[in-house]
SEVEXPA-576742 format. One record per residue (C-alpha): residue number from 1; x, y, z. Coordinates in Angstrom, 2 decimals, padded with zeros to 5 digits. Layout:
% SEVEXPA-576742
> NUM|X|Y|Z
...
***
This chain:
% SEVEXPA-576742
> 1|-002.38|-024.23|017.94
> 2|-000.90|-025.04|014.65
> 3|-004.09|-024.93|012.85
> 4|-004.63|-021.26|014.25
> 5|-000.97|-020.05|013.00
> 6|-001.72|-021.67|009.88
> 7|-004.73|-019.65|009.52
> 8|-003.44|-016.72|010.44
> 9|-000.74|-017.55|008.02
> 10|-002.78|-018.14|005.43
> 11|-005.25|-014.77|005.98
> 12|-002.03|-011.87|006.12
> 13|-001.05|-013.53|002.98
> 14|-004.26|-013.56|001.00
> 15|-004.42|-009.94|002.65
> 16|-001.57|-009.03|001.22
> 17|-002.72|-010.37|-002.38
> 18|-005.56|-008.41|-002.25
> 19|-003.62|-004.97|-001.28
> 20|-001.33|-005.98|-004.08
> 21|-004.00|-006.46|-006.20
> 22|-005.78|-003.58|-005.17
> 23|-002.87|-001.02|-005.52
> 24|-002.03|-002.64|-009.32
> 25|-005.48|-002.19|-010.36
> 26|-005.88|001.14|-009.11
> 27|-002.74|002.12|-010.57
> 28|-002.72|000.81|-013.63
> 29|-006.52|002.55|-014.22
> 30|-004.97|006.28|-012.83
> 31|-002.42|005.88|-015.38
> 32|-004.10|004.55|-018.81
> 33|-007.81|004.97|-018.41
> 34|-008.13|008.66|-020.16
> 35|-011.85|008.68|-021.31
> 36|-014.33|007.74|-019.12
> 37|-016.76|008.50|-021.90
> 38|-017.43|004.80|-022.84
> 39|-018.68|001.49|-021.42
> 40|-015.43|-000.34|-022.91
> 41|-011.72|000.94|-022.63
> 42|-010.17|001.79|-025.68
> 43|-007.19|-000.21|-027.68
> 44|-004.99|002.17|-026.53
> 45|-005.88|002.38|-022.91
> 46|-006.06|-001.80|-022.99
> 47|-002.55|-001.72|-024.46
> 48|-001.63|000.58|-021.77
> 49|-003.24|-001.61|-018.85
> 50|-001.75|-004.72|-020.36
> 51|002.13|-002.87|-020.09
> 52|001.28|-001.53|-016.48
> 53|-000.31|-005.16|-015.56
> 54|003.15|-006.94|-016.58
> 55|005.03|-004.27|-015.32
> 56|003.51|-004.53|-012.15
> 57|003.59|-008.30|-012.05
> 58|007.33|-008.48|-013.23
> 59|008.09|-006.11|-010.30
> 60|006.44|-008.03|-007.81
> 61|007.86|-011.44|-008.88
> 62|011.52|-009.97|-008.68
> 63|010.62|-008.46|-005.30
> 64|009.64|-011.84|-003.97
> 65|012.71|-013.27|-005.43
> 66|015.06|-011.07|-003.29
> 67|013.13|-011.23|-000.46
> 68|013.29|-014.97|-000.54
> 69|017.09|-015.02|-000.78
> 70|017.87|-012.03|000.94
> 71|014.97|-012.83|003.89
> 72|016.37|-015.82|005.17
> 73|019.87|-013.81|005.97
> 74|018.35|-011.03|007.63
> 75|016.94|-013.51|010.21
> 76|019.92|-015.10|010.44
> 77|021.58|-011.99|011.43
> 78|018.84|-011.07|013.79
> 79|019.41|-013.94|015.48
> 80|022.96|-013.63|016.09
> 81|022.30|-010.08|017.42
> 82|019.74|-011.81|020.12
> 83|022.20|-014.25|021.48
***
């Protein structure tokens, strides 16, 4: 039974990576890729991706962050409601 919460564990969050991922890529390309009229992106549209990319990342680390400290609480508080 473990092994199956594990699992389950382990595909929402790889699920969730992949939305993540999916949503920053998509994005990011709306937002800086201008000129589809090449094979390669330009050096300013790579510039741009590279800004978006970070920003994206940066947001998504401080997000975790709070939820970690913030998460914990909540449940904490849920569980006093229960009792």
């Amino acid at each position: 039974m473990e092994r199956f919460i594990a699992d389950d564990l382990a595909a929402r969050n790889y699920k969730e990576f992949l939305q993540l991922y999916n949503k920053l890529t998509q994005d990011c390309f709306l937002a800086c890729v201008t000129n589809l009229n090449y094979r390669k992106v330009t050096a300013e549209e790579q510039s741009c991706i590279d800004t978006c990319s970070t920003k994206w990342m940066n947001l998504n680390q401080r997000q975790m962050a709070v939820f970690m400290e913030v998460g914990p609480l909540a449940d904490k508080a849920r569980m006093g409601q229960g009792m």
